[in-house]
C-alpha positions as CSV (number, residue, x, y, z in Angstrom):
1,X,39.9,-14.1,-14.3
2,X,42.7,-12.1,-13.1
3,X,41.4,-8.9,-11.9
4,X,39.0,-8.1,-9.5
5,X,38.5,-4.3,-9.1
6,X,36.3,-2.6,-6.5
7,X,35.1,0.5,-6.1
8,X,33.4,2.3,-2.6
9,X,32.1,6.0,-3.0
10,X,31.8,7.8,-0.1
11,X,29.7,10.6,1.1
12,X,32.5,13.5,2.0
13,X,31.6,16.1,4.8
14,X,31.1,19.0,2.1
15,X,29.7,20.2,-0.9
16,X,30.9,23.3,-3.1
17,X,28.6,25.5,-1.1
18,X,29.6,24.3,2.6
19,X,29.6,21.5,5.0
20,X,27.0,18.7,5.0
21,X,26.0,16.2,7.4
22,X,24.3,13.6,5.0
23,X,23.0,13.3,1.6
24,X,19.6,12.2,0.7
25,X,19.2,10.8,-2.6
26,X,16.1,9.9,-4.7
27,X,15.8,7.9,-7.9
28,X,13.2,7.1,-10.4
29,X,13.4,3.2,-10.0
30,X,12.3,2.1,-13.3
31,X,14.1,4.2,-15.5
32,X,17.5,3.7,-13.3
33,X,17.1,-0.2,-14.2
34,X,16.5,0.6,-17.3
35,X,19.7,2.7,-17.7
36,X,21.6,0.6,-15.9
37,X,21.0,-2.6,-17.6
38,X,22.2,-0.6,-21.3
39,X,24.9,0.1,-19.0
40,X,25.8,-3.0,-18.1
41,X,25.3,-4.3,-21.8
42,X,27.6,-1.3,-23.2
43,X,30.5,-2.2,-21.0
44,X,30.3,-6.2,-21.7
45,X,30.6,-4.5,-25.5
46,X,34.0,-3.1,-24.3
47,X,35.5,-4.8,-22.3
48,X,35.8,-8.8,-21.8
49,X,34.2,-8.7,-18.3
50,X,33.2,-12.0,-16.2
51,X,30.7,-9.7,-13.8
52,X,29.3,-6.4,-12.6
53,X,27.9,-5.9,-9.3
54,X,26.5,-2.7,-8.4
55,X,25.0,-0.8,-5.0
56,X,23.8,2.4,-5.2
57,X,22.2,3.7,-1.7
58,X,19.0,5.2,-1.7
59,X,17.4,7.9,1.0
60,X,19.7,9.1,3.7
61,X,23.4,8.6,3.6
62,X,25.7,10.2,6.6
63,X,28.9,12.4,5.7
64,X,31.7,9.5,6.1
65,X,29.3,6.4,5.0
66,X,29.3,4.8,1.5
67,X,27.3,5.3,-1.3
68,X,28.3,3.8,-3.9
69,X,29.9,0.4,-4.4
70,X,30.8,-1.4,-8.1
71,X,32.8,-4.9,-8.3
72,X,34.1,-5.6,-12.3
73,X,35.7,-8.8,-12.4
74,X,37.4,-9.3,-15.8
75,X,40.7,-11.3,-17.3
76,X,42.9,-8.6,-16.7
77,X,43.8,-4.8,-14.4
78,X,43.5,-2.5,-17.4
79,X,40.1,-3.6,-18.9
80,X,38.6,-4.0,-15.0
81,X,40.0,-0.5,-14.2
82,X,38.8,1.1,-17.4
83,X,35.4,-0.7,-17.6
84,X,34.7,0.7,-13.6
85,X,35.8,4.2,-14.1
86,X,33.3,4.2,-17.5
87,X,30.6,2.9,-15.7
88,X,30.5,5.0,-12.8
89,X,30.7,8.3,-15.2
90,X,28.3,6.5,-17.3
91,X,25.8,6.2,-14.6
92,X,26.4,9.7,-13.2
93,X,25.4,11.0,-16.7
94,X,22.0,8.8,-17.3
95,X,21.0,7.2,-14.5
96,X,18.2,9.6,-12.4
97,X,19.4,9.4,-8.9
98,X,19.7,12.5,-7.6
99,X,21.3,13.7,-4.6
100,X,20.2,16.7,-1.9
101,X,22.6,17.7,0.7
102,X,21.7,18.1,4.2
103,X,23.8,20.5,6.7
């Protein structure tokens, strides 16, 4: 493989409506698997990836700490870059994690 792209979202220190210290987020488990695995299966229909990893955090995450982190491993830059940007909008549209801010 020649491309190994990985991604880290971090909690920033503000929302639209003012500053936060943290955001809490919540998921319903089952369904979230369930999303992500057609997910996972849509983007190996896309792109010729080797491997997805995925972390999303769950409960309380501090302003400054990460979130989020995705790994795509795939033959080449575009198709690894294109495949993690999907994904991650992807997931923000079906997956149910949902996030409250704390000030």
């Amino acid at each position: 493989m020649g491309a190994v792209v990985c991604f880290t979202g971090v909690v920033r220190g503000s929302e639209p409506e003012g500053p936060i210290q943290a955001l809490d987020y919540e998921v319903f488990e089952r369904m979230a698997v369930h999303q992500f695995g057609l997910i996972f299966d849509e983007v190996e229909k896309r792109w010729p990836v080797e491997s997805i990893r995925l972390v999303h955090r769950i409960g309380v995450v501090n302003a400054g700490e990460p979130s989020l982190w995705v790994e795509v491993i795939a033959p080449h830059r575009g198709g690894a870059l294109e495949a993690c940007a999907w994904l991650i909008d992807e997931m923000k549209r079906v997956v149910p994690i949902w996030k409250r801010p704390l000030v």
